[in-house]
N, C-alpha and C positions, 0 to 999 in steps of 0.2 A: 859315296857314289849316289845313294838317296837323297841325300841332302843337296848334291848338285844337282840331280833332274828339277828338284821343286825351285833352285835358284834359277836355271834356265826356261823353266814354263815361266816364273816372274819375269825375267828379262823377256821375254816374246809377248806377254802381256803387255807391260809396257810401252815395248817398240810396237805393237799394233795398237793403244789406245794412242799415241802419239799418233800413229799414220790417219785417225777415224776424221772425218769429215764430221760437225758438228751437226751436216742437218742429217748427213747417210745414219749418222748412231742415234739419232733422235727416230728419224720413222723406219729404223729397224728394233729399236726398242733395245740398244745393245750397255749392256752393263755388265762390265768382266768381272771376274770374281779375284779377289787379291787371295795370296797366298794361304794368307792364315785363317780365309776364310773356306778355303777351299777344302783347308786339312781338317777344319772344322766339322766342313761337309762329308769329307773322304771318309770321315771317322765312324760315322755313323751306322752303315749296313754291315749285317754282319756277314764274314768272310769264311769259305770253308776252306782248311786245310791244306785239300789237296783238292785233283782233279781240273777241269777246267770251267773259267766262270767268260761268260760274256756276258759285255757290258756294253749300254749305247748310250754316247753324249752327244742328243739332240739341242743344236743350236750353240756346239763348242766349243765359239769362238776362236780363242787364240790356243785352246786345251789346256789349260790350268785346271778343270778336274780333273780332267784323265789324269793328266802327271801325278795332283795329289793322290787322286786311288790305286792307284799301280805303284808309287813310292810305299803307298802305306803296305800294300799285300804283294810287292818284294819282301819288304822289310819284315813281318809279321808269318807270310805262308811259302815257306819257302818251297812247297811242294806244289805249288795252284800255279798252272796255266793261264794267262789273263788276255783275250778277244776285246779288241775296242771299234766299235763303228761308230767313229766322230763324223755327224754332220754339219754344215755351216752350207750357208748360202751366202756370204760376200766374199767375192773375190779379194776383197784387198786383202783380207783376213787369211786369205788359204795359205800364203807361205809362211806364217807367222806358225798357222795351226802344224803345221804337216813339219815344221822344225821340230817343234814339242813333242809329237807321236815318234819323232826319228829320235828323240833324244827317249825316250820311253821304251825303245825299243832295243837300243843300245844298251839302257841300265839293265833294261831284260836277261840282256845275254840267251837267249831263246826260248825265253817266259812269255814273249809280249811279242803277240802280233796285230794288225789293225788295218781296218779298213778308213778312209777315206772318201766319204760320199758327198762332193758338191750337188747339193740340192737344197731345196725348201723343205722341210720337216713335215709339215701340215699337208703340202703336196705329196710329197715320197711315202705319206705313212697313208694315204688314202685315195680314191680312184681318181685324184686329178691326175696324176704320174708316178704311180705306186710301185714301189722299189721291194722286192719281195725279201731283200736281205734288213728290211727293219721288223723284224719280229723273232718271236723265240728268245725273247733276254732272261738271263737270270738278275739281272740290275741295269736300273735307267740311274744315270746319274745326271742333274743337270741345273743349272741357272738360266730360264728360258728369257727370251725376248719380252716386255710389255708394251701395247698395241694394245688399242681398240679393235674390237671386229664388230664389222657391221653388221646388223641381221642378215641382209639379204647378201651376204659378201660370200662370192664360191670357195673361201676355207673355212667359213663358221657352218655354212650346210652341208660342206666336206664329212665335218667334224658332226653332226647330225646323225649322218647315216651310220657314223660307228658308233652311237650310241649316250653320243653324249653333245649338251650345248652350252659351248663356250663363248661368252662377249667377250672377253679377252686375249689375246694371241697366249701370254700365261697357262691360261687354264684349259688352250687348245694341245696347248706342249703337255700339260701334265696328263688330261684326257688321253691321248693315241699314244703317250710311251706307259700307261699302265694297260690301253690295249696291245702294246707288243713285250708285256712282261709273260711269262708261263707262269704256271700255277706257282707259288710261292715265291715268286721272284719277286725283288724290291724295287722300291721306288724312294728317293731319296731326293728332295730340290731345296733351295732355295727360292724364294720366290715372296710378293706383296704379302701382308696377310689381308689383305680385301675381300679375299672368297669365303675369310672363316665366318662371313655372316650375311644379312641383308637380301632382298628379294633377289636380285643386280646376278648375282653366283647362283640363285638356290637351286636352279635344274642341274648344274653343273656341282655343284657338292652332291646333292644326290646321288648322280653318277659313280662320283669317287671315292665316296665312305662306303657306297655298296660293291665297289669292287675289292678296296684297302682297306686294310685293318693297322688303323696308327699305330705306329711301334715308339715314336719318338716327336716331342716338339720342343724346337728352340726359338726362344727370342731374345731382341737386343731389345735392351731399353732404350738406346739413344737409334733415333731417327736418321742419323748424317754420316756414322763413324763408318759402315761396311764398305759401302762408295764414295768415300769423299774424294777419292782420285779422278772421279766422273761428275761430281757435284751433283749426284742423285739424293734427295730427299725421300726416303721412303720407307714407311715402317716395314721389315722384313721379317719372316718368319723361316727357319729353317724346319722339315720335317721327313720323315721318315717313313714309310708303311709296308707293309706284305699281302701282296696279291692273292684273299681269300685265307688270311692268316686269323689268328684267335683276338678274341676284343674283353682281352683280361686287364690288363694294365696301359698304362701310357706313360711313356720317363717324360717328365716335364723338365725341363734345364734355361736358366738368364742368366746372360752377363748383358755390362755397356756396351762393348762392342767385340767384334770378335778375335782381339787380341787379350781380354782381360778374363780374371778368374772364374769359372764360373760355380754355378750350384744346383743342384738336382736334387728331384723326388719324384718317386711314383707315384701314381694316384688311379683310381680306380676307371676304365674306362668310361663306364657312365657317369662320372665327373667333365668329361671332357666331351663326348655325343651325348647328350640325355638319352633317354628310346622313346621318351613320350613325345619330343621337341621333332612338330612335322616338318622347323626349318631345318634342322640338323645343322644349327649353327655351334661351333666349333668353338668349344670357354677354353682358354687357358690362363689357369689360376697361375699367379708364381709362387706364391709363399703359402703357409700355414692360415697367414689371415684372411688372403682372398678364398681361398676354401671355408672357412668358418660368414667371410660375407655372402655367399655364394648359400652357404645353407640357411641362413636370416633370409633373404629375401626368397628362396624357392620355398621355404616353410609359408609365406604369408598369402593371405587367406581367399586374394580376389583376382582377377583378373579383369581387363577393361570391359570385355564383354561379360561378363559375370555382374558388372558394375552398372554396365547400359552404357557405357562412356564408350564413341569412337573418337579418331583421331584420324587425320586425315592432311595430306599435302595442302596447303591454301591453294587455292582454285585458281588465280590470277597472273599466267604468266606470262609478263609484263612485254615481254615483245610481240605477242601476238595480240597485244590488246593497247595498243600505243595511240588507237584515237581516243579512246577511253582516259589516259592520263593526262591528271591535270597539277600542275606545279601551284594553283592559286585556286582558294573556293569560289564554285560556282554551281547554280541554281540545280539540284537534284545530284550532287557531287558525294563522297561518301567517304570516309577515311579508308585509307589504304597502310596494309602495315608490311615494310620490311623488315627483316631481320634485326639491320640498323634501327628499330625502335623500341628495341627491347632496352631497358634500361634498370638496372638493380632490383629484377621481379616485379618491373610494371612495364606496360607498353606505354612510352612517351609519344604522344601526335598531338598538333604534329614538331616534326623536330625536323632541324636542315642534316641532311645525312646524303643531298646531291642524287637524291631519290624524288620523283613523284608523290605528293600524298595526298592528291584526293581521286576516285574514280568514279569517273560520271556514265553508268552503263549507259548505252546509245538502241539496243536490241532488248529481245527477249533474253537471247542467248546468255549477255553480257551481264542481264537484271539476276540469271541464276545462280554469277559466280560469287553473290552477294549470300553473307551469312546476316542473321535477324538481329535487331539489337539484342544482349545480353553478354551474361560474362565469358567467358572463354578463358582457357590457358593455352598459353602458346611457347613453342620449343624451337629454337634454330634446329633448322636440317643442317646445320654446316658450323663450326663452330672455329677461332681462328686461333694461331699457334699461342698469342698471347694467354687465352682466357684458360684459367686454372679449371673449367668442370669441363668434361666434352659436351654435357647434358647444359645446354642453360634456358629455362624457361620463365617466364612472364605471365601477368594477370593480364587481359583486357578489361576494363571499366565500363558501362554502359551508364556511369554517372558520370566521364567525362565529357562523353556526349553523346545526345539519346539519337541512335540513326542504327541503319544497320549497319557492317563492315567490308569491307572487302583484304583478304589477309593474300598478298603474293606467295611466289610456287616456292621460295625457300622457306618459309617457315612450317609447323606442325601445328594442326587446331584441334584439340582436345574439345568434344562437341557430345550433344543430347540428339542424337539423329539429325546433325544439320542444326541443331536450336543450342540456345547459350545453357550452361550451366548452372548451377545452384553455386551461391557467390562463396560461402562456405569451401565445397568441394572444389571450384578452380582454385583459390588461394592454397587448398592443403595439398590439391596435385604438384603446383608453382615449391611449395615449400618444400615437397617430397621428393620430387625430381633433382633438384639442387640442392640435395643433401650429396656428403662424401659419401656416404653409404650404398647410394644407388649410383654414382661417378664409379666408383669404384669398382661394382658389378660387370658395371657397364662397360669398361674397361677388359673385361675378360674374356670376351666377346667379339668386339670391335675394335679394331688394330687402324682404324682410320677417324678422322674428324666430322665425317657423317652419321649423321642421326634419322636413320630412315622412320618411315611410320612402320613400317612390319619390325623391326627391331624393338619399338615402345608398345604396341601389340604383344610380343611375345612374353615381356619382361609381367612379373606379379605386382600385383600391391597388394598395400592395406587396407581393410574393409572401410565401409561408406562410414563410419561412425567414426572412426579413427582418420579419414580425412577431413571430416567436416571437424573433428575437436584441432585440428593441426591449421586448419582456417581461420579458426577463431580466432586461436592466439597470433597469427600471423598482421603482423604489421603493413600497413598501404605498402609502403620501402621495403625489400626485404634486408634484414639484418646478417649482419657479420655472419660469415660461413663458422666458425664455432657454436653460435647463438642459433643458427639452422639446425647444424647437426645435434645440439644438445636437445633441442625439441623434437625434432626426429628419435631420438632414443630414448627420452621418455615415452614418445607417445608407440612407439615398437614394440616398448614393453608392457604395451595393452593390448598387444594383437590377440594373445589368445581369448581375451575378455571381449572386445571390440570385433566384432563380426557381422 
């Protein structure tokens, strides 16, 4: 009988991602959750006994949670009464959903009752047209929408007033259902892992670590497998937390995807939130050795401001400065570097990459967005599915040519207040950063292909003597990622010397 409600939420699944209009599921942000992902999800909060629990699934599509967690806690608590308030806001989607709650309510047998709210979630949970039955849960369950929100958009200043600020429709859904959880009630989603880092989230994690206490984090390793039914690419994280609950431990759990085996370990909650880290960015180690890298690089000795090294987005962002670009040298013209000129740990210019490379400031304005000749290290913000580091950084040369620079808005410039570096220290940063060692960190982190500057801010180094001997030996080229890493771990094992 359990096993046919979860076959029927799949069938209603189905028959609603068949009925979705490609552009309706696009700017609804709509990505259903397949079955085994669902039971994956279902699994997770813990379930009492007896009594009765209510549960709301905000944004519930076709109702493939609910089915999975009401299968699971028929099956498991034969004595628990189960409340569901599924919301959805697309009509096309409501008989598909309202089949699944009927089929959920029939395996009940007088377990399982449910409300039905067509509305907007972000609207119904706040004073745009506030539904006084979305509050008081003892469990949010949910796969919310992804959407941008725009600052000045009346759901993201909706979501303001209750206390929290989300740029993403996402983290607006996970925001207002941990304000409609009661005092230890859970909160349970899948959803991006984009929020677990970066400037982009950080008011909005604030929010949500100070209201939950992680009980639980899953990831996939493969990018494709949870929605390939939707042709959604996206790294996903499943998790868990309790409203105002203890911050002892965190089960950490990976598989490929969410039909394969997977593996678990606790780890210490301050593995996973630091308490000194004011981004409150959110590591998930998987194994024994990203815990062991994780403690190498939080042991070492510097930090950038510790160092006097800032970092900073390149100044020049190339469509707001388009009389400025020049395809050919001309009189007072300056090198311009994109991303595309990074080249095996040097910056190649200029090089044909279908980019602009020279900028010829016209203003004052224009003359500021110029950095002085001198060396530089520089880091894509953005890095593409092919390249093996997420991290890949380059030297700038001021022996290629003596001028100053102008570096555009995707890349990162590692800087002396605005002035070049000591040639030493950029080459040992370029070697540092493109090591496995700090990929790998990095990696713990950041569940996305962006490389923000408050992310390489937050991260430690090696002290000034240990970058400049990591310079020395550094080759114009950089060499073979083994020949990286092998010099990166001798010269690591100078840190406590090297200070």
């Amino acid at each position: 009988m359990l096993n046919d409600l979860v076959a029927q939420a799949e069938q209603n699944r189905t028959a609603a991602l068949a009925g979705l209009a490609p552009k309706t599921q696009d700017s609804l942000g709509q990505f259903f959750t397949p079955a085994r992902a669902a039971a994956l999800i279902a699994g997770m909060p813990r379930l009492p006994q007896e009594g009765r629990l209510r549960v709301l699934d905000p944004g519930a599509g076709s109702g493939m949670l609910s089915a999975a967690l009401v299968a699971r806690a028929l099956g498991e608590c034969p004595d628990l009464i189960i409340h569901v308030v599924a919301v959805e806001c697309d009509t096309t989607i409501l008989p598909h959903l309202k089949a699944t709650l009927d089929a959920c309510l029939a395996a009940g047998q007088g377990r399982v009752t449910f409300d039905l709210i067509e509305a907007d979630f972000i609207s119904a949970s706040t004073g745009i047209t506030r539904d006084d039955r979305l509050s008081n849960f003892d469990l949010v369950i949910q796969n919310p929408p992804y959407a941008k929100l725009g600052k000045f958009s009346a759901p993201r200043i909706a979501v303001r007033e209750v206390g929290a600020d989300a740029p993403n429709v996402y983290a607006a859904f996970l925001a207002l259902a941990t304000a409609a959880l009661k005092p230890h009630g859970q909160l349970v989603a899948i959803t991006p892992r984009s929020f677990c880092n970066g400037p982009y989230f950080g008011a909005f994690r604030s929010y949500l670590l100070d209201q939950i206490a992680l009980d639980r984090i899953h990831i996939f390793e493969s990018r494709s497998i949870v929605f390939a039914d939707t042709g959604v690419l996206q790294e996903n994280v499943v998790f868990s937390g309790t409203k105002g609950g203890s911050r002892d431990q965190v089960l950490l759990s990976t598989s490929n995807g969410h039909e394969d085996k997977e593996s678990r370990r606790n780890v210490a909650y301050t593995d996973v939130v630091h308490p000194g880290d004011p981004h409150q960015f959110v590591r998930i180690t998987a194994n024994d050795e990203d815990i062991e890298i994780a403690e190498r690089m939080l042991s070492l000795p510097a930090t950038l401001e510790s160092l006097g090294i800032k970092v900073s987005t390149g100044r020049v962002v190339d469509f707001r400065s388009r009389e400025c670009l020049l395809n050919a040298a001309e009189d007072d013209a300056v090198p311009l570097i994109y991303p595309g000129n990074l080249r095996d740990g040097v910056v190649v210019w200029p090089r044909d990459i279908r980019k602009p490379q020279w900028f010829r400031p016209l203003t004052q304005k224009d003359a500021n967005m110029l950095f002085p000749e001198g060396w530089y290290c520089i880091v894509k913000r953005f890095s593409s599915k092919e390249e093996r580091r997420r991290i890949v950084a380059a030297v700038w040369s001021p022996e290629r040519i003596c001028s100053p620079v102008a570096f555009e808005n995707h890349v990162n410039v590692f800087h002396l207040d605005g002035a070049g570096l000591d040639r030493n220290i950029a080459f040992g940063l370029s070697m540092w950063l493109n090591s496995s060692l700090v990929d790998r960190f990095f990696r713990t982190f950041s569940g996305h292909t962006q490389v923000n500057a408050t992310d390489l801010r937050s991260m430690r180094f090696p002290g000034r003597e240990m970058l400049r001997h990591l310079g020395e030996l550094a080759p114009e080229t950089m060499p073979a990622q083994s020949e990286i890493d092998s010099l990166v771990d001798k010269a690591a094992g100078m840190v406590d010397t090297l200070v």
